[in-house]
C-alpha positions as CSV (number, residue, x, y, z in Angstrom):
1,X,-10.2,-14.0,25.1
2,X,-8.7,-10.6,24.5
3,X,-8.6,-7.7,27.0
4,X,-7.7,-4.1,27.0
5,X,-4.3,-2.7,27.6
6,X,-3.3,-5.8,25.6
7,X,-1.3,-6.4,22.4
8,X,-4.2,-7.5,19.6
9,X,-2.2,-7.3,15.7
10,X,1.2,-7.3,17.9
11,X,0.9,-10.3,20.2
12,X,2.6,-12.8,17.5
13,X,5.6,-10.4,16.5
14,X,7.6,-10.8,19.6
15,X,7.0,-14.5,20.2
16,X,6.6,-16.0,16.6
17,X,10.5,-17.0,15.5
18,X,9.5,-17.5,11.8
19,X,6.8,-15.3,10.8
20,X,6.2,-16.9,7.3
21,X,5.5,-20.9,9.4
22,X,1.9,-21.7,9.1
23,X,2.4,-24.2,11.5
24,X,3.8,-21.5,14.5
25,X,1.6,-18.8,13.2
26,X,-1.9,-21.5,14.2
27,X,-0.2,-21.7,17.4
28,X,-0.9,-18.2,18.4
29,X,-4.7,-18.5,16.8
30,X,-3.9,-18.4,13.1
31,X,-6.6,-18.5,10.9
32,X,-8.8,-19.3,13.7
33,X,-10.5,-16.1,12.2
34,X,-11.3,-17.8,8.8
35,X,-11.8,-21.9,10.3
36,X,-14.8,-19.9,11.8
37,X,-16.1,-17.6,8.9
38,X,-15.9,-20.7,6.8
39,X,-18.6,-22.6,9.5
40,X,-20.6,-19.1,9.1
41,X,-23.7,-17.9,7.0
42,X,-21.9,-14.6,4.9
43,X,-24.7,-12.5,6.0
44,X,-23.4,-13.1,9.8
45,X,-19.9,-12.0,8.9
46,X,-21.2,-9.0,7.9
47,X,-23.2,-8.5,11.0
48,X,-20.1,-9.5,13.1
49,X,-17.8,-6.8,11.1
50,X,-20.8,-4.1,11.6
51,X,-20.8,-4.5,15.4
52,X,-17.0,-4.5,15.3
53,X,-17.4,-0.9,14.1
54,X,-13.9,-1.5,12.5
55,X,-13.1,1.6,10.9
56,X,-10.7,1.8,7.7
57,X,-7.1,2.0,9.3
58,X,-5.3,3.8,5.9
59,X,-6.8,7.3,7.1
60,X,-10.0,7.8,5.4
61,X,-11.8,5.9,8.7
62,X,-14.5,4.8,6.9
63,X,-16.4,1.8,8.5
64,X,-15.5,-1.3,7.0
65,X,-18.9,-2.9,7.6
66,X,-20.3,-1.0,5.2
67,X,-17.8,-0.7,2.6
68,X,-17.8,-4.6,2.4
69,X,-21.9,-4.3,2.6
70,X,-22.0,-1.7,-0.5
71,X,-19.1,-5.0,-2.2
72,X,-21.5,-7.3,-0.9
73,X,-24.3,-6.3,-2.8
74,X,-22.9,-5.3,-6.1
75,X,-24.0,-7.7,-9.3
76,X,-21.3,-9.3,-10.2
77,X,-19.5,-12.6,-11.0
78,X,-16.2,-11.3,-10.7
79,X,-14.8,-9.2,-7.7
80,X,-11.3,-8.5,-6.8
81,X,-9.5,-8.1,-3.2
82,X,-6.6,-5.4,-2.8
83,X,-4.2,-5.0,0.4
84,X,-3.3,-1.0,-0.1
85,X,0.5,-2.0,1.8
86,X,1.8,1.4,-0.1
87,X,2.8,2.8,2.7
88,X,4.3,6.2,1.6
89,X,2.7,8.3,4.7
90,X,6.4,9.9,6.3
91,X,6.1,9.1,10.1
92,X,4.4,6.2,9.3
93,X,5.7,2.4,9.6
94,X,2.8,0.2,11.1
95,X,1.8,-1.9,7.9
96,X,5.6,-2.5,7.3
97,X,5.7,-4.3,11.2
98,X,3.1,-6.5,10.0
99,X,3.9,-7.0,6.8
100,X,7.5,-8.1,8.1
101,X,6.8,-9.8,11.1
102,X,3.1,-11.0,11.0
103,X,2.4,-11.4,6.9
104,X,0.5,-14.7,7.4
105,X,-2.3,-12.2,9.8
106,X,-2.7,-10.1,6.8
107,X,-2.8,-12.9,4.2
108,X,-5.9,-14.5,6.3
109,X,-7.7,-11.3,6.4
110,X,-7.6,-11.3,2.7
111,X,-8.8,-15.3,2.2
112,X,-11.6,-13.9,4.3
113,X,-12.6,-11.5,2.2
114,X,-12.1,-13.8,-0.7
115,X,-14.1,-16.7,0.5
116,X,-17.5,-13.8,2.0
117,X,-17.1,-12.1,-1.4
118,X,-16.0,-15.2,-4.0
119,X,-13.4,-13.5,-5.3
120,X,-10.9,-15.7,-7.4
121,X,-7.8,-13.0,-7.0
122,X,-6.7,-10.8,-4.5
123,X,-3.5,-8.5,-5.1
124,X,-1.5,-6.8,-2.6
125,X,0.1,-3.6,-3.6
126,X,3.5,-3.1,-2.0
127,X,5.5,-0.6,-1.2
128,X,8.7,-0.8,-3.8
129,X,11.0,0.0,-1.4
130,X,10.2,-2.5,0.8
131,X,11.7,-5.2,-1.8
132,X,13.0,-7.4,1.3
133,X,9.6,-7.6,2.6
134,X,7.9,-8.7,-0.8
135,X,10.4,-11.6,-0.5
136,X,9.3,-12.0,3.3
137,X,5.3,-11.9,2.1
138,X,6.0,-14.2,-1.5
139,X,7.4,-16.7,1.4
140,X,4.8,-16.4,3.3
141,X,1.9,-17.0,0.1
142,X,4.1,-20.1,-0.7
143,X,3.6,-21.6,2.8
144,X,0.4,-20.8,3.3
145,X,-0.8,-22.3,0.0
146,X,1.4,-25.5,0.8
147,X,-0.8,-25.7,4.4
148,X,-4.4,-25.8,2.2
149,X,-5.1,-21.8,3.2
150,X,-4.5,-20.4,-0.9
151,X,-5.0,-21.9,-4.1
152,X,-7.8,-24.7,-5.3
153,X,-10.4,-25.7,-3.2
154,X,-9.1,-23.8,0.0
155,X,-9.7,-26.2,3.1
156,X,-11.8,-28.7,1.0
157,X,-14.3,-26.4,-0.2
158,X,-15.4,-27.3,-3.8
159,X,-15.4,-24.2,-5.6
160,X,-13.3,-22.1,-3.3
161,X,-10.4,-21.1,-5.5
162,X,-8.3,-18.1,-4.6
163,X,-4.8,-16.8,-4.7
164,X,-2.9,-13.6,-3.9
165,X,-0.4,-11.7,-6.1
166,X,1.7,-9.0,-5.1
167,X,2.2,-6.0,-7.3
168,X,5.3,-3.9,-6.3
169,X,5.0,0.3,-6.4
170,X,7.2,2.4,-7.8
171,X,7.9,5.2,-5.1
172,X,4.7,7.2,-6.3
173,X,3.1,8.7,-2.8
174,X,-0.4,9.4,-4.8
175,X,-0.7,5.9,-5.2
176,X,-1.8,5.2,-2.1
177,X,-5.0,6.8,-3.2
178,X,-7.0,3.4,-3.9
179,X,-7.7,4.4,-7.8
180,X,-4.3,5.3,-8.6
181,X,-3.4,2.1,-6.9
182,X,-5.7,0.7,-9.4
183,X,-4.8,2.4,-12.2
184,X,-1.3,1.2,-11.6
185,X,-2.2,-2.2,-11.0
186,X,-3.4,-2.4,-14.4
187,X,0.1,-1.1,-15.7
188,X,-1.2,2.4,-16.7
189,X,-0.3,5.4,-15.2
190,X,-0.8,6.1,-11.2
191,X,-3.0,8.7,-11.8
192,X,-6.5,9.1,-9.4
193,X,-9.8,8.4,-11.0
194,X,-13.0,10.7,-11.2
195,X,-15.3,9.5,-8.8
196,X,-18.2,8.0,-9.4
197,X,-18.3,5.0,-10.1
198,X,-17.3,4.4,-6.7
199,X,-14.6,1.5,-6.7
200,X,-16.9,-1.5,-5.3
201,X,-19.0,-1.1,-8.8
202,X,-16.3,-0.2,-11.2
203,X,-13.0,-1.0,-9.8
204,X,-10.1,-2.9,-10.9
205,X,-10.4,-4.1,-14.7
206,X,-13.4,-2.0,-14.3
207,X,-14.8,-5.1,-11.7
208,X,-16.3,-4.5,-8.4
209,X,-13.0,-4.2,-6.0
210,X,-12.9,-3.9,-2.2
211,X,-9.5,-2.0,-1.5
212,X,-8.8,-2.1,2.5
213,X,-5.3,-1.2,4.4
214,X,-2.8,-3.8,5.6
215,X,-3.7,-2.8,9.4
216,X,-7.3,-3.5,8.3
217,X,-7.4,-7.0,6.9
218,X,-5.2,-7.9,10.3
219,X,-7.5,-6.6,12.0
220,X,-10.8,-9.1,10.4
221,X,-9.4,-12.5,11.4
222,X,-9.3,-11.1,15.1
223,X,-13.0,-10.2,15.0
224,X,-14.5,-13.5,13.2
225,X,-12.0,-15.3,16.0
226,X,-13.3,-13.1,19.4
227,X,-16.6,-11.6,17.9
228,X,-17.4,-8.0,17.2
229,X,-18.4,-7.1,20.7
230,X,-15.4,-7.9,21.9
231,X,-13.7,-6.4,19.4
232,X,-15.5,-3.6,19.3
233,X,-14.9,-3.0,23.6
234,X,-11.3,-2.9,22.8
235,X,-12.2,1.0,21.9
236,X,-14.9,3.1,22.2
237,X,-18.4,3.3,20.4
238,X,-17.0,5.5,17.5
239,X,-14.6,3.2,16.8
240,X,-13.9,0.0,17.5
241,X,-11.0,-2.4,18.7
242,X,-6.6,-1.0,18.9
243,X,-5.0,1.6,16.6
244,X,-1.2,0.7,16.0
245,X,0.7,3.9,16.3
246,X,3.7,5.4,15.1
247,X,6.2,7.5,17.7
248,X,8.2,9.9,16.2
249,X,10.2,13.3,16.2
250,X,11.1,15.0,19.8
251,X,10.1,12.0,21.3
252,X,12.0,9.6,23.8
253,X,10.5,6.0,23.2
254,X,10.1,6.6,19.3
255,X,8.8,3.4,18.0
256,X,5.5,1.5,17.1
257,X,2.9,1.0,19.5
258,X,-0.5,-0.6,19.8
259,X,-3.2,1.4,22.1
260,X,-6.4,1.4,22.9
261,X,-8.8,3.8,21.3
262,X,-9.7,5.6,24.1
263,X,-6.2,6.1,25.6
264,X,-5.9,9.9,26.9
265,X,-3.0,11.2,24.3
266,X,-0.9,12.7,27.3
267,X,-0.4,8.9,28.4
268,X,0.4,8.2,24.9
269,X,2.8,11.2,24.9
270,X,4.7,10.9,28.5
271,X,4.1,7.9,29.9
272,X,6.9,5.5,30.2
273,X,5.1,2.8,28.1
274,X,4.8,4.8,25.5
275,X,6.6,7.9,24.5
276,X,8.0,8.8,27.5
277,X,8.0,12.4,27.2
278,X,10.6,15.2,25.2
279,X,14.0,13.3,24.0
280,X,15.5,17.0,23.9
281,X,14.4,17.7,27.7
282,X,12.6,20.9,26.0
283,X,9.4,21.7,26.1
284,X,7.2,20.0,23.4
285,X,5.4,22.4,21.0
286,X,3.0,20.8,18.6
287,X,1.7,17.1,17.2
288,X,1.5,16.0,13.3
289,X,-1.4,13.6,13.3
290,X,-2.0,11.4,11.0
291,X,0.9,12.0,8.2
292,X,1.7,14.5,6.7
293,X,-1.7,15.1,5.0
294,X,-3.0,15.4,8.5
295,X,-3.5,18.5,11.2
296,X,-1.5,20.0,13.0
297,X,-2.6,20.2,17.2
298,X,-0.8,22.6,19.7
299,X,0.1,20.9,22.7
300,X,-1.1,23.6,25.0
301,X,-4.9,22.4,23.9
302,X,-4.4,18.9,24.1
303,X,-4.6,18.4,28.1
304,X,-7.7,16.5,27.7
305,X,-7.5,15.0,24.6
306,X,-8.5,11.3,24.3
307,X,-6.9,9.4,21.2
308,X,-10.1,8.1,19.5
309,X,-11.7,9.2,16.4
310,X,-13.9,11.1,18.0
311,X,-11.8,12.6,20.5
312,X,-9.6,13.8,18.2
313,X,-12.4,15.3,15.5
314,X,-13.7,17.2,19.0
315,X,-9.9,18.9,18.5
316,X,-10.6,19.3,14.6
317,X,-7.6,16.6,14.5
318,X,-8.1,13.1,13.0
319,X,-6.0,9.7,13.5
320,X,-5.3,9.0,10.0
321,X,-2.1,6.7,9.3
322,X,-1.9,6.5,12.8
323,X,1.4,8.9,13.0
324,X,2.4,10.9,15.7
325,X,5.1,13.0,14.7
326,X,6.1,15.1,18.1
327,X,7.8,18.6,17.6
328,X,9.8,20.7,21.0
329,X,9.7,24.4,21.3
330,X,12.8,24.6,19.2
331,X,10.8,24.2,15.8
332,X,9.7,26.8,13.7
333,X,6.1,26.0,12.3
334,X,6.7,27.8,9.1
335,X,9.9,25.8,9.2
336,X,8.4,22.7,9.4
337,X,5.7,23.2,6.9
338,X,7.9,24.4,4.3
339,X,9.3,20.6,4.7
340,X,5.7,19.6,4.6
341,X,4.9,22.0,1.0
342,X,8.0,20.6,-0.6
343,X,6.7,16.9,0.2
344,X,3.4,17.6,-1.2
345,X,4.8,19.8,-4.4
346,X,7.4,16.7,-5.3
347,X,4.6,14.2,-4.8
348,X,2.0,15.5,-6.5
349,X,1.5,13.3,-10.1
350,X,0.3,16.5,-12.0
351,X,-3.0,15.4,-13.2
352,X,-4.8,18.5,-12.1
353,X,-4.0,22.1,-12.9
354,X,-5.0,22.9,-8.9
355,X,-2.5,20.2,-7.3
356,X,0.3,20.5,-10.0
357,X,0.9,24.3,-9.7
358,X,-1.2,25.1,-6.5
359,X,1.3,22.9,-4.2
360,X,4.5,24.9,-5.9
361,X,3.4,28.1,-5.3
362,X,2.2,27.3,-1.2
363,X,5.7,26.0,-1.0
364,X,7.0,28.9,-2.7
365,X,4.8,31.3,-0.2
366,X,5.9,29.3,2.9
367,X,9.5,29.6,1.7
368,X,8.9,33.7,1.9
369,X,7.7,33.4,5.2
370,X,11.0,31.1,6.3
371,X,13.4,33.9,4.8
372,X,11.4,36.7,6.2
373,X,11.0,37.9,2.7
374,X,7.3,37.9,2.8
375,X,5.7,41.3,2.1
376,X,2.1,42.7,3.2
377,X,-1.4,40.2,1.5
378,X,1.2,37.3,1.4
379,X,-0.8,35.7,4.4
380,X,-3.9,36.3,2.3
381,X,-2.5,35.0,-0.8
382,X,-1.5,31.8,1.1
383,X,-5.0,31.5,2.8
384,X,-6.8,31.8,-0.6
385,X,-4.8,29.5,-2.0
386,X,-4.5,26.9,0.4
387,X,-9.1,26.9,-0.2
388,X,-8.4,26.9,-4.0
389,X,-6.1,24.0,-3.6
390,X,-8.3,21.9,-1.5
391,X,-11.9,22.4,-3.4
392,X,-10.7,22.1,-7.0
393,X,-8.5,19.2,-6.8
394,X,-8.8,16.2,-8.1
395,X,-8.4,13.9,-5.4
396,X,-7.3,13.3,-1.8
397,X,-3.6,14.5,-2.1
398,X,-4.4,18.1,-3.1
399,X,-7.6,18.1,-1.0
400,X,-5.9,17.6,2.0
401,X,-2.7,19.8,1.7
402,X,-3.7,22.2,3.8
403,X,-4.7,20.8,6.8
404,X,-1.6,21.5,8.0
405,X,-0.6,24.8,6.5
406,X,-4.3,25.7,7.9
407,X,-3.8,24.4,11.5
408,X,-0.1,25.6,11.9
409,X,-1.4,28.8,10.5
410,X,-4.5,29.1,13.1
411,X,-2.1,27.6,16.2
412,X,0.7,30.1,15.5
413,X,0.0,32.9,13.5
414,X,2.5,35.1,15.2
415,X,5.0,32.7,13.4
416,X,4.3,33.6,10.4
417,X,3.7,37.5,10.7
418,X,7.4,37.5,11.7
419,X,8.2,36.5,7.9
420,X,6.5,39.1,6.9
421,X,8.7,42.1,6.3
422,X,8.0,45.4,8.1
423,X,10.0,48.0,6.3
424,X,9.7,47.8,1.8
425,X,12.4,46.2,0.4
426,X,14.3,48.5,-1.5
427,X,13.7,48.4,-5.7
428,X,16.4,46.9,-7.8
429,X,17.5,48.7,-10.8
430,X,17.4,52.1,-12.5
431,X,14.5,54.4,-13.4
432,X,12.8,53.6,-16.2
């Protein structure tokens, strides 16, 4: 039975001593999950993952009920499973926990999917500079096809064939963005496709595909193994079950935490179970939710914030990866988001006109507002293009550059009108 204020994905990471053993990992209710879904009608699993109001833990949190649903009813005799593990979000390290220390959870999620949607091949995209982890997870395949949980005939079901492959990235952040994952799965370049065809019709090999995050998939074989009401109690009613978070920045206890959704964020913040307030003994300034994709949120508004979906959209903030990158009263905003800009410009994989040159020239701005070399219709310039940026882009990098250039910008705008120069710089060069 689980309970709040309780580890859920984490429980078997500090008492499993070989996460790849089948045999330890069924101690601690492995694939209890899918010896139940198997005993199940697949119309039930649905229901159970709809009341779980399980919503997609990669960032978009979309509800997973009915993404597998809109899978679920697509006409076709081949479907494919992904595991997104490309997890290139800076301040973000959850799906590399599990995938290091608790593979075998994320592995059962995926057989799950495979037996509800009778997939033959799932593929798990991984990181490539986590190349000691693929070794950890290829281990962990092995063993778990040995035990009867992967290959032909899975648990003595005629007919239930599956198996897993992973496919390793090559450093490309935009990849992450489930049809460049695609794309690069089937060797051509990680570039984003137009959309639609949404991916669960025309997917990978141009199949129907359900793509879900690592944190996701471990999160299924806990609600087919305690129910979705149960699961679903473990946060609130716009969002269901824990949220594994990552502490980082200005922060004391910096690590990786598993919370309630529902948890006020100042317990998150400076509680001693959790962050355990300012490392620097300064007063802390402002929170990057989410990534670096995500908003920005001043401290100073957050007194009553609750981490949940909700709670957070109530602040015009979102959870996304699940980061929580916390800055003191020692950073410059226009400091950090020219940090931010030149992630976004080197990351973006140039498919667009809008991305490609729209993310230089906001870092470029930002940078004039750094030096103090910004001059009078630079703010507008930067607001005008930060809208162009986000509606003519081509997918979800460019779209969502500017929530934090926007945020920072609406939070602190005194910041920034200190770049700007009050007195004309003086003109270089002769008359003409």
């Amino acid at each position: 039975m689980i309970k709040r204020n309780q580890p859920v994905l984490l429980k078997r990471i500090t008492k499993m001593k070989q996460a790849t053993d089948v045999t330890e990992y069924r101690k601690y209710d492995g694939f209890s999950g899918l010896l139940n879904a198997i005993e199940m009608e697949k119309a039930a699993i649905l229901d159970e993952l709809d009341l779980a109001h399980l919503r997609g833990r990669g960032g978009a949190a979309f509800p997973l009920g009915k993404k597998w649903r809109h899978l679920y009813s697509s006409k076709s005799d081949t479907k494919y499973i992904v595991c997104n593990a490309d997890e290139g979000e800076p301040g973000t390290f959850k799906d590399k926990a599990l995938l290091e220390h608790d593979p075998l959870s994320v592995i059962e999620g995926m057989v799950i999917a495979g037996y509800l949607f009778s997939a033959k091949a799932g593929y798990i995209y991984m990181r490539g500079e986590y190349r000691r982890i693929q070794k950890i997870f290829q281990e962990a395949l092995d063993n778990a096809e040995q035990a009867g949980f992967l290959g032909e005939n899975i648990l003595g079901i005629p007919g239930f064939d599956y198996k897993i492959t992973i496919i390793s990235g090559a450093g490309a952040y935009v990849c992450g963005e489930n049809s460049a994952l695609l794309n690069s799965i089937e060797g051509k370049t990680g570039r984003p496709r137009v959309k639609p065809p949404h991916l669960a019709d025309v997917g990978l090999y141009l199949q129907p595909t359900l793509v879900n995050n690592v944190e996701s998939f471990a999160g299924i074989p806990v609600i087919l193994r305690e129910g979705g009401q149960a699961y679903r109690d473990l946060g609130t009613e716009d969002g269901g079950g824990t949220k594994l978070i990552c502490l980082s920045g200005h922060i004391k206890n910096r690590g990786l935490y598993e919370v309630n959704l529902g948890t006020p964020l100042q317990e998150i913040l400076y509680s001693e179970e959790y962050g355990g307030g300012s490392s620097t003994g300064r007063t802390l300034k402002f929170i990057h939710f989410g990534g670096q994709s995500g908003p920005i949120g001043a401290l100073r508004n957050l007194d009553d914030c609750i981490y949940s979906y909700e709670g957070l959209w109530d602040k015009d903030l979102s959870i996304g990866s699940g980061a929580i990158v916390v800055m003191d009263e020692q950073v410059s905003i226009v400091d950090y988001l020219v940090n931010v800009a030149a992630f976004f410009a080197h990351e973006s994989c140039g498919k667009c006109t809008p991305c490609r040159l729209g993310t230089t020239r906001i870092l470029e701005l930002l940078t004039k507002f750094n030096t103090q070399t910004a001059v009078a219709g630079d703010l507008e310039r930067l607001e005008k293009m930060l809208m162009h940026v986000t509606n003519l882009s081509a997918c979800g990098l460019g779209q969502s550059v500017a929530n934090p250039m926007k945020s920072g910008l609406a939070y602190f705008p005194e910041e920034f009108e200190a770049g700007i120069q009050k007195v004309a710089a003086p003109v270089k060069g002769g008359l003409w």
